[in-house]
C-alpha positions in Angstrom: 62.6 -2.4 34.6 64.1 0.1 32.5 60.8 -0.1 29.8 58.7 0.8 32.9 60.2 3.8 33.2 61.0 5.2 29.8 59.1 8.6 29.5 55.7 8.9 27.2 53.1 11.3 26.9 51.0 12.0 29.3 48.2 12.8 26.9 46.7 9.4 27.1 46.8 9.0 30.9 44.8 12.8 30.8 42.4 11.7 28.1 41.2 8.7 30.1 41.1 10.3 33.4 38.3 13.0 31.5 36.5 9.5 30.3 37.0 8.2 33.7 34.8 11.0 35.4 32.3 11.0 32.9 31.7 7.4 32.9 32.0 7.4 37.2 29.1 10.0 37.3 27.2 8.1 35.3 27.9 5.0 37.0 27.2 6.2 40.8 23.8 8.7 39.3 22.3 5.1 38.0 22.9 3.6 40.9 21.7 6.0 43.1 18.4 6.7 41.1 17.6 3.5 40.4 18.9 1.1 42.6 18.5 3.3 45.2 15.8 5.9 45.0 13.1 3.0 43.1 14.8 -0.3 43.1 14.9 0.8 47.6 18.1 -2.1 47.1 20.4 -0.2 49.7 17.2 0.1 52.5 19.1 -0.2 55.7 16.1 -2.0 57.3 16.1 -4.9 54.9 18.1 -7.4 54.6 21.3 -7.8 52.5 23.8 -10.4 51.0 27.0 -9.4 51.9 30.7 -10.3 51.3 32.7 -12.5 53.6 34.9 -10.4 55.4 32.8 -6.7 54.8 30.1 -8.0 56.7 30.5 -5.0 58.8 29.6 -2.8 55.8 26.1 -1.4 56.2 23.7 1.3 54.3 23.0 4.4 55.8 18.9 6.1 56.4 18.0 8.6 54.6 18.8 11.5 53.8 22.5 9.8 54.6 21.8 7.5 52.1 21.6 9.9 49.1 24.2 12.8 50.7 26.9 10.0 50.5 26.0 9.4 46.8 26.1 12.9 45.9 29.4 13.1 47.6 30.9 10.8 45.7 29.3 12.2 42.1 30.9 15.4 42.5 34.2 13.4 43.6 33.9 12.1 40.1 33.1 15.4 38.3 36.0 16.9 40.0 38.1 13.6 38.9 37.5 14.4 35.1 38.2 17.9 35.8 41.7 17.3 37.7 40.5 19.6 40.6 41.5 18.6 43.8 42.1 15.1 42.4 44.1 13.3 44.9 41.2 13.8 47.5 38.5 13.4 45.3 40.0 10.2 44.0 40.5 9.0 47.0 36.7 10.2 48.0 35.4 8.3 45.0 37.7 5.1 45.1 36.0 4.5 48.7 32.3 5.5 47.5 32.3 3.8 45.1 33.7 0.5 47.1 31.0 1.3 49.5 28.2 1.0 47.1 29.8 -2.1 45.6 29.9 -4.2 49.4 26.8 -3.5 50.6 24.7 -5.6 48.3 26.7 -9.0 47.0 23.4 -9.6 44.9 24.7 -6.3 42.5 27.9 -7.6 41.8 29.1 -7.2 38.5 32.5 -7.7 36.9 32.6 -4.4 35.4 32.0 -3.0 39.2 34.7 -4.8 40.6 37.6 -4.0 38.0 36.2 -0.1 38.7 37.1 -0.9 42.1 40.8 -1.6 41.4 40.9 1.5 38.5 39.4 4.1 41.1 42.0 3.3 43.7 44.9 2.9 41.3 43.7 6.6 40.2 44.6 7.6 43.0 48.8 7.0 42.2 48.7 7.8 38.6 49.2 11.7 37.9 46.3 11.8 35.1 46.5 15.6 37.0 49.8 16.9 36.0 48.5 18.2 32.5 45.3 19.9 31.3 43.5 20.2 34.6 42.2 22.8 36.9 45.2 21.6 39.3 47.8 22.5 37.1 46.2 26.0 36.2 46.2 26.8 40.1 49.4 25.3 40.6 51.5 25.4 37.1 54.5 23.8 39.1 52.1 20.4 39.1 52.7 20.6 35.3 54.3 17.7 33.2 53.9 16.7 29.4 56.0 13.3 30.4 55.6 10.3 32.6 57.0 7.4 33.2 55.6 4.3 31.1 54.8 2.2 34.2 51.3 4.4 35.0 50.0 3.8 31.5 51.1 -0.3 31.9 49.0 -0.8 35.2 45.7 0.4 33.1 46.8 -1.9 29.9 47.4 -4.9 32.2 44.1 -4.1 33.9 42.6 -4.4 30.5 44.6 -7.6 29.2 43.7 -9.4 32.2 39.6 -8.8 31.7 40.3 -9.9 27.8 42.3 -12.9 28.1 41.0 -14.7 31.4 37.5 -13.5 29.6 38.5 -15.5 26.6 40.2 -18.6 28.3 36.9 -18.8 30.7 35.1 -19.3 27.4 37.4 -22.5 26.1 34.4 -25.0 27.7 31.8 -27.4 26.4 28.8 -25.4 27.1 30.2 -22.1 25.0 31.6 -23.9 22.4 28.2 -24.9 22.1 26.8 -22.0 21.4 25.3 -21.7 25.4 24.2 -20.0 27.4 23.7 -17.2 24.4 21.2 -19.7 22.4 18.9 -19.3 25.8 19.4 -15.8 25.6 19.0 -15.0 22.2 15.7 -17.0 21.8 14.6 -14.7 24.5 15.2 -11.4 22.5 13.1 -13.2 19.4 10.3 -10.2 19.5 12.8 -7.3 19.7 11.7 -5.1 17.1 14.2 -5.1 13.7 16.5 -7.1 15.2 14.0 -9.9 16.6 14.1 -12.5 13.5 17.9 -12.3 13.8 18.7 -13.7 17.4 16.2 -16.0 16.5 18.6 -17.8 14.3 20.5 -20.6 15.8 23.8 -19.8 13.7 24.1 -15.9 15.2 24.6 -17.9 18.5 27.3 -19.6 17.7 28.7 -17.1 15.6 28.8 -14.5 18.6 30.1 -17.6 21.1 33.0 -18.5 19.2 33.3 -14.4 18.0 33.4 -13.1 21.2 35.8 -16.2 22.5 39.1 -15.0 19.9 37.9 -11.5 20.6 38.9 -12.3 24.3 41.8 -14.1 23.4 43.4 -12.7 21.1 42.7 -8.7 21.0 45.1 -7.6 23.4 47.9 -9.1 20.9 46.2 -7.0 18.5 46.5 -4.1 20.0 49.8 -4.2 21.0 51.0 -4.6 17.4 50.9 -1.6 16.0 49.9 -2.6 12.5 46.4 -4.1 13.7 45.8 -1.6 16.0 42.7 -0.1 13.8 41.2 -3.5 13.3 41.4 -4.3 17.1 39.6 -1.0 17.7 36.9 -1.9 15.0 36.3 -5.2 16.6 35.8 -4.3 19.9 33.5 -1.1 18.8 31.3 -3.7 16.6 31.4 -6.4 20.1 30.6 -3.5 22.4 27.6 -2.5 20.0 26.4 -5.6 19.4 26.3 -6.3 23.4 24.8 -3.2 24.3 21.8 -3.6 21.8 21.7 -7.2 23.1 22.0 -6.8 27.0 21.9 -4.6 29.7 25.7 -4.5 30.7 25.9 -0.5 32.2 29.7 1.6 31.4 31.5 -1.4 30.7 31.5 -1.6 26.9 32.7 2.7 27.2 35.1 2.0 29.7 36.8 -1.2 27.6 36.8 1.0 24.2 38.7 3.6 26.7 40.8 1.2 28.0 41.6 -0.4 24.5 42.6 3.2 23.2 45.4 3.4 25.9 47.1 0.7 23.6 47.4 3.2 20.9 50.5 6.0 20.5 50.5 7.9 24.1 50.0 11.4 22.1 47.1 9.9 20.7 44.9 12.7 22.2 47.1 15.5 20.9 47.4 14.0 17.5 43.1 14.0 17.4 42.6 17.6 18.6 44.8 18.7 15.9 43.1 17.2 13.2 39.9 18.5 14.6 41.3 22.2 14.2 42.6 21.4 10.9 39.0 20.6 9.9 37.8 23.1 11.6 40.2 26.0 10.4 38.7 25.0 6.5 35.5 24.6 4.5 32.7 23.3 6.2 34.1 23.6 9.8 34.9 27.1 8.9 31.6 27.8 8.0 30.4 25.9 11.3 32.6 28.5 13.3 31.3 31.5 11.9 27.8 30.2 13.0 28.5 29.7 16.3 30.5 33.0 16.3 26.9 34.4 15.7 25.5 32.9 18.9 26.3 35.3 22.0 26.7 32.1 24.3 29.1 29.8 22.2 31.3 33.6 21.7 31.0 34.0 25.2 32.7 30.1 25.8 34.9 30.0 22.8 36.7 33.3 24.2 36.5 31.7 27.6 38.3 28.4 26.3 41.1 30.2 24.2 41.8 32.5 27.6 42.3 29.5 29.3 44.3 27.6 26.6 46.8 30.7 26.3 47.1 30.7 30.5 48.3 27.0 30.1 50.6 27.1 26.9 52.4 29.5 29.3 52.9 26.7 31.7 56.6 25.6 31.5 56.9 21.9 30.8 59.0 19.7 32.2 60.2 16.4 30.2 62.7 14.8 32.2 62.0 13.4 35.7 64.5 11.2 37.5 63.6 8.7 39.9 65.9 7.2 42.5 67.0 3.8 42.6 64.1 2.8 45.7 61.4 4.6 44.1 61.7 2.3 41.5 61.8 -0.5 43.2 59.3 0.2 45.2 56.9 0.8 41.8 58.4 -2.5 40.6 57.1 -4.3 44.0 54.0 -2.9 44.0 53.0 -3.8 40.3 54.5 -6.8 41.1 51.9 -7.3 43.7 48.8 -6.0 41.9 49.6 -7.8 38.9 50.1 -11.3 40.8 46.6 -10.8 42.4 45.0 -10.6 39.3 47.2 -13.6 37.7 46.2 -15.9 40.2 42.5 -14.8 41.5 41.2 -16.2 38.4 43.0 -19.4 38.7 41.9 -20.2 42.0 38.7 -22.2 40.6 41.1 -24.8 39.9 41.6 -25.7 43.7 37.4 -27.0 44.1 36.1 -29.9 42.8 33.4 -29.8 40.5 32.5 -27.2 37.7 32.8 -23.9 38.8 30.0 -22.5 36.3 27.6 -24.9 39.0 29.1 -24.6 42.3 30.6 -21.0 41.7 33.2 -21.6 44.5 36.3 -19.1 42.5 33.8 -17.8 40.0 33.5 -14.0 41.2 36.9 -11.9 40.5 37.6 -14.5 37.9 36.5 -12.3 34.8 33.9 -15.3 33.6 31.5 -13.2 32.1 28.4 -14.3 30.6 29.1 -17.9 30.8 26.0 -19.5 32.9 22.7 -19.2 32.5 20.7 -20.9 36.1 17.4 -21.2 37.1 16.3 -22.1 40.6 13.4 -23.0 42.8 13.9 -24.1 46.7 12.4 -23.1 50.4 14.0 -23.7 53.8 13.3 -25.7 56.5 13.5 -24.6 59.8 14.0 -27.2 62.8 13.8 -26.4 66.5 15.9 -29.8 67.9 14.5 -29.7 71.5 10.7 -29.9 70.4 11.2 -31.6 66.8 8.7 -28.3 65.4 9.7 -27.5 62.2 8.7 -24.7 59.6 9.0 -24.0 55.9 10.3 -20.7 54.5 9.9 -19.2 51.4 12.7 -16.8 50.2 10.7 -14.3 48.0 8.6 -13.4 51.5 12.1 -11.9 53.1 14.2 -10.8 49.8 13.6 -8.4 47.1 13.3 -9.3 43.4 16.4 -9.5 42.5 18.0 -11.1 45.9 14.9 -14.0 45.2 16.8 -14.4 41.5 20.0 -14.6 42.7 20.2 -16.9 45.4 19.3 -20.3 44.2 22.3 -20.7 42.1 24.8 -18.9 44.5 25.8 -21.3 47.7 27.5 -18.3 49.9 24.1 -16.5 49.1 21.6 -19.3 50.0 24.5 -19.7 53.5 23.9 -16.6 54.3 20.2 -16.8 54.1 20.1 -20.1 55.9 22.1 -18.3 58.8 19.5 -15.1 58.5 16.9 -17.6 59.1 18.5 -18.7 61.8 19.5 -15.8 64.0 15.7 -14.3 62.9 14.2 -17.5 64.5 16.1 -17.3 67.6 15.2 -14.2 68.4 11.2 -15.2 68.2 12.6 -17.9 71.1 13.0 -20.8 69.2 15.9 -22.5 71.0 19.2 -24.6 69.2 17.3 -23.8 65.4 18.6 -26.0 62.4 18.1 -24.8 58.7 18.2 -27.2 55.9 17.8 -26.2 52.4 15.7 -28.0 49.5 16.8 -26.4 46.3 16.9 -27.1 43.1 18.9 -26.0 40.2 19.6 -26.1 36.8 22.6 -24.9 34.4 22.4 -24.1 30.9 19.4 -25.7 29.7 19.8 -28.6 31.4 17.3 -30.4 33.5 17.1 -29.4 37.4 19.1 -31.3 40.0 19.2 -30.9 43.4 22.1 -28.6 44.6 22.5 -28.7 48.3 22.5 -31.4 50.4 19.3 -31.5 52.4 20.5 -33.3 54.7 22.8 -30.7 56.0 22.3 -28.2 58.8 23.3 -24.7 57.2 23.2 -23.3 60.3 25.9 -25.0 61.9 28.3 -24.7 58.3 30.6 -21.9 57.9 31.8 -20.3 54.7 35.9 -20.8 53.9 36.9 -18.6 50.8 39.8 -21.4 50.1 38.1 -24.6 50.6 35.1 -26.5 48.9 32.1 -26.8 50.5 30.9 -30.0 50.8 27.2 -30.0 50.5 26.8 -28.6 47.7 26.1 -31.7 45.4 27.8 -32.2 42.2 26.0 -31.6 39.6 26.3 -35.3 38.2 25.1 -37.1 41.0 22.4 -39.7 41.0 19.3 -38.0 42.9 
């Protein structure tokens, strides 16, 4: 207990709340223009996957829609500004949930740990130094805090890397799939095209990104390989990003990472950037800009500022009484056992979780499964013995058609849909059976639900296995 409260800079905590805003901006005006505004995936008239539990979680019509998302944007801006950042953390933290629970078809790893990072914004005081707050309010000011705000954001970080890495330890990876499939896709990419089209660069980045999950964090934590770490995960990140589509994650984990490094990390950077600056070709560089009436006009409006908060008395030494702490200790306590044992909880089903995906989401197993699916439903009406066969693509969009033949709670969901659509044409005591097929990593198709079952009379239980969905070794 006593590390958790030894005090550290707060440079570190300021430097990623800045990156924090920048990359939430980003983050929500993507969504919002192209999920939204042409993708149309938050229309409230259509019809959406949702999470068990947040079924109650709906869009909003226009021009709701968009005044919500622009809400939360500027919550971010003023996040990275520290301006009225307990609100506006708390403003974005449930935006940014919103967005997340209205369309299960979205979800994305990188999504979900932003989720937990947002709200734990919210306690840490990423505001007490070098932020509008502070200037309005100098008593907010700080230059110390207590080690445990900076461990929640490194544990955060450990536990993407190393349940990542261990998710990886499987036959299909250590085969080099599903990143062979992949790969062979991206064959015409200009440049790079001939080299993804080499068998060896899959296993290379398979067994390359498996110790990079692994073992970084280690890395990081020992001082001495600190650099290396950092090159690593800026060549992994690169190489994703030219590869896939994967949005703020690789920023947001090179952010992360540098939290690993000495807490005055930020200070020690600014003040090698003067001393370049203050010399040769920086000085030269200044005396340019010095000739541009817009850049005087900032640069005298920066060092104004910067002389206001050098006046700011610091204070170093906070003391914390004995529940206080406790009550920290409890609550990381908590957090940190949810994400210990979420991603162990694929253990409990029968089967592998990479086919039935009963504990795959929250789990950190990224990029492990590649699936494609075919299927339509059957709908029965018992009392006359008429039955009907539907076609998903005529009710879902693109993207919901892609998803849910390899996603059971999805293709439940549907089935139920189906269901309460049909009765309300008349149909009277309706049964839906599903006729799907599926097939993992390259491997041939096999039927994965039961079509024998009645969907609509099954319920979905996060904590137990559902029992038609066929193993993926069965005779058929």
């Amino acid at each position: 207990m006593k590390q958790l409260f030894q005090p550290i800079d707060i440079a570190s905590l300021v430097f990623f709340r800045v990156v924090f805003g920048i990359l939430a901006f980003a983050d929500v005006f993507g969504t919002w223009t192209y999920k939204h505004l042409y993708m149309k995936a938050f229309d409230p008239d259509k019809f959406h996957f949702k999470y068990y539990g947040f079924e109650w979680v709906h869009p909003l019509p226009e021009p709701f829609m968009s005044i919500v998302f622009i809400v939360v944007m500027i919550a971010a801006i003023l996040v990275a500004l520290g301006k009225w950042y307990k609100p506006a953390t708390l403003v974005f933290a449930f935006g940014f949930a919103y967005f997340f629970l209205i369309e299960k078809g979205y979800y994305l790893n990188h999504a979900y740990l932003f989720i937990w990072i947002s709200f734990a914004m919210f306690f840490l005081p990423t505001n007490r130094a070098y932020s509008l707050d502070v200037l309005k309010k100098p008593s907010l000011h700080v230059d110390k805090i207590p080690y445990c705000y900076l461990f929640i954001l490194q544990f955060m970080m450990g536990v993407v890397y190393f349940f990542g890495g261990i998710a990886k330890v499987n036959k299909d990876w250590l085969n080099g799939l599903p990143l062979k499939i992949w790969l062979k896709q991206k064959d015409d990419m200009p440049i790079l095209g001939w080299l993804w089209g080499q068998e060896w660069v899959a296993y290379f980045m398979s067994y390359g990104g498996m110790c990079l999950d692994l073992f970084i964090v280690f890395l990081l934590i020992y001082k001495r390989t600190r650099w290396l770490a950092l090159a690593l995960l800026v060549f992994f990140h690169l190489t994703n990003l030219i590869v896939f589509l994967i949005g703020i994650f690789p920023y947001l984990s090179i952010a992360l990472s540098l939290l690993f490094f000495e807490p005055d990390f930020p200070r020690k950077t600014i003040a090698t950037i003067k001393r370049f600056f203050s010399k040769g070709v920086g000085l030269k560089f200044n005396k340019l800009l010095d000739k541009n009436f817009l850049t005087r006009g900032i640069k005298e409006e920066c060092t104004t500022i910067s002389k206001k908060y050098q006046s700011l008395t610091p204070f170093t030494k906070v003391v914390y009484n004995p529940i206080y702490k406790k009550t920290i200790v409890a609550v990381l306590v908590f957090v940190c056992s949810i994400h210990i044992l979420l991603p162990l909880r694929h253990h409990y089903f029968p089967g592998d979780v990479a086919w039935t995906e009963e504990g795959h989401r929250y789990s950190w197993r990224m990029m492990l499964r590649s699936k494609q699916g075919y299927g339509s439903f059957k709908v029965k009406e018992s009392k006359t013995g008429k039955s009907k066969r539907i076609k998903p693509k005529d009710y879902l969009s693109k993207r919901q058609s892609q998803k849910i033949y390899g996603h059971p709670d999805m293709i439940l969901q549907f089935a139920h849909y189906i269901r309460d659509l049909k009765e309300a044409e008349g149909m009277e005591d309706v049964a839906v059976y599903a006729d799907i097929k599926l097939k993992l990593n390259g491997r041939d198709y096999k039927r994965f639900i039961d079509p024998k079952v009645d969907l609509a009379k099954e319920e979905w239980e996060f904590f137990k296995a559902s029992h038609w969905i066929m193993p993926m070794d069965s005779e058929q």
